[in-house]
N, C-alpha and C positions, 0 to 999 in steps of 0.2 A: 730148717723148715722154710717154705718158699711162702712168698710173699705174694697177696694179691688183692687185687680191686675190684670192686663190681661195676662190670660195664652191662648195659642193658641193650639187648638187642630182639627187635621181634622176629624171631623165625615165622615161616608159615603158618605154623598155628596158635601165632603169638605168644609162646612160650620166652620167657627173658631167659639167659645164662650169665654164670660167675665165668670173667677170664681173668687171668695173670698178663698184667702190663707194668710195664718197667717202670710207671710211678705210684707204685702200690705203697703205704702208708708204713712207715717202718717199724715193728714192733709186734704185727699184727697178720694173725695168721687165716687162712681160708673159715676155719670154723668160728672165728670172732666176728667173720662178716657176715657169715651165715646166720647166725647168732640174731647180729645185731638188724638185719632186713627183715628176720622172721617177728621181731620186735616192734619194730617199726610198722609192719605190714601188718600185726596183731591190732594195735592201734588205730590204724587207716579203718579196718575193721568196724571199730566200736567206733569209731566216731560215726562211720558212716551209716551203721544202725542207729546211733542215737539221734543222729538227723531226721533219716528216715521216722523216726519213731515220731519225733515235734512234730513234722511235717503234717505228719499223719494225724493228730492232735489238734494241729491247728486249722486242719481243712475240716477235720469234723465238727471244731466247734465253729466258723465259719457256717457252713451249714445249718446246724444248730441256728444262729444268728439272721440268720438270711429267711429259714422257715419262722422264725420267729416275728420278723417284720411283712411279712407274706399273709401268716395265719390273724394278725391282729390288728395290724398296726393299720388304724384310718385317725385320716386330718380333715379335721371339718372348718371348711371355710364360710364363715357367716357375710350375710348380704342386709342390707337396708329393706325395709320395705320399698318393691317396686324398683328397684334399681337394679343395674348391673355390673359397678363400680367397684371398685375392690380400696377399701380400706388403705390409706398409706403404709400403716404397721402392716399391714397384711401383704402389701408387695416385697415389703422389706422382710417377714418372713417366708414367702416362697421362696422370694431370691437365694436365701440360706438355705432352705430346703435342696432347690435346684442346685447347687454346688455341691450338695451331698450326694444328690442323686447321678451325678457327672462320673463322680469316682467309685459308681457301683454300678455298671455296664449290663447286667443281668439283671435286673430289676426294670419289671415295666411299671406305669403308672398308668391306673385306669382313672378319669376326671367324669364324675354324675353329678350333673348340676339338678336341682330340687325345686320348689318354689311354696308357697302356703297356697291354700284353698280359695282365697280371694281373689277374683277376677275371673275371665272365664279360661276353659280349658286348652285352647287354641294361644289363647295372651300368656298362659303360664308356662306352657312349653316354649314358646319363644323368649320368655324370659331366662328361663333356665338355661337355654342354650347360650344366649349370650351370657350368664353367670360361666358357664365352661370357657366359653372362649377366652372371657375376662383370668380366670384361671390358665388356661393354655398359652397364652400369650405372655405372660408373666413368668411361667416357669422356661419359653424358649425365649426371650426376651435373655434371660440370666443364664444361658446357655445349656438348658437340657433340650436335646432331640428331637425333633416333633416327632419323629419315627420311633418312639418312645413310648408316646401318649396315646391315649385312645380315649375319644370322646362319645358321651351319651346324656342324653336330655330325659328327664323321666318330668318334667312338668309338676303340676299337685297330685298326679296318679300314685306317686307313692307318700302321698303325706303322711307323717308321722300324728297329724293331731287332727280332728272333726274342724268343719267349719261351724265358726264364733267362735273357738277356743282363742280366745285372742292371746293369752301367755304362751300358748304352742304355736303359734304362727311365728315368732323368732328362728324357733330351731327346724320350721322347713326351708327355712329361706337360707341355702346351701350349697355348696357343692363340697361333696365327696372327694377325698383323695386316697386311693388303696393302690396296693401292689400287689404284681404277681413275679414268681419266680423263673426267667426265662421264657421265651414265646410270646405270644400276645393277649393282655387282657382280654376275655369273655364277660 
């Protein structure tokens, strides 16, 4: 019985062939290598479905994840009465924040700064815009994008509480942080 080895050659239509070369493996004949390539090449197979299959698994739950911080996920950043300053802890966690958002390249950040009902309507829109900046500046500061961010000032026009509520005056004095998936915040 002659003896032979698989040498691999791509003809024109990339088809590979078995030849016989004088250092073929002793023992062992054309249909053992047949054999054992059709084996091996079964293998190659299933792995590379089972790849594709994770793959595929992990880009949908990825997705899943991404719609999921998209559809929900807002950070509310609190302000002092009348100020525009950003808390020390508070820089300390956008910076965290911004570092996340570094290694997630498809996510925008839209920043709406807010203000309470107190003062007049011209002082709270400029308050709020400097609250955004104060926010913007901190998250590129800690190295996310400006081209990233998109800013918007809504003043006390969208307060959450009447004026005199003085317990709701806390929680408009704000800026918003939300996400969108790709493209630019609206």
């Amino acid at each position: 019985m002659a003896l032979y080895s698989i040498a691999f050659r791509h003809r024109e239509k990339g088809m590979l062939q078995i030849e016989q070369t004088p250092h073929a493996p002793k023992g062992r004949d054309l249909a053992e290598l047949v054999q054992e390539l059709r084996e091996r090449n079964e293998a190659l197979r299933y792995v590379t479905r089972w790849r594709a299959v994770r793959e595929s698994y992990q880009a949908q739950a990825l997705r899943r994840s991404m719609h999921a911080i998209t559809d929900g996920l807002k950070v509310s950043i609190p302000f002092r009465a009348g100020s525009w300053c950003l808390e020390p802890h508070l820089e300390r966690h956008l910076a965290e924040l911004s570092e996340a958002l570094i290694d997630i390249p498809c996510l925008q950040v839209k920043l709406e700064g807010f203000a309470d009902t107190r003062g007049s309507r011209r002082s709270n829109r400029k308050l709020s815009m400097r609250r955004v900046y104060a926010v913007w500046s901190a998250l590129a500061r800690a190295g996310l994008p400006v081209e990233r961010m998109r800013l918007r000032a809504h003043g006390d026009r969208a307060a959450m509480y009447p004026r005199g509520d003085r317990g709701g005056y806390a929680f408009d004095r704000r800026v918003l942080v939300s996400f969108t998936l790709g493209g630019v915040p609206r």
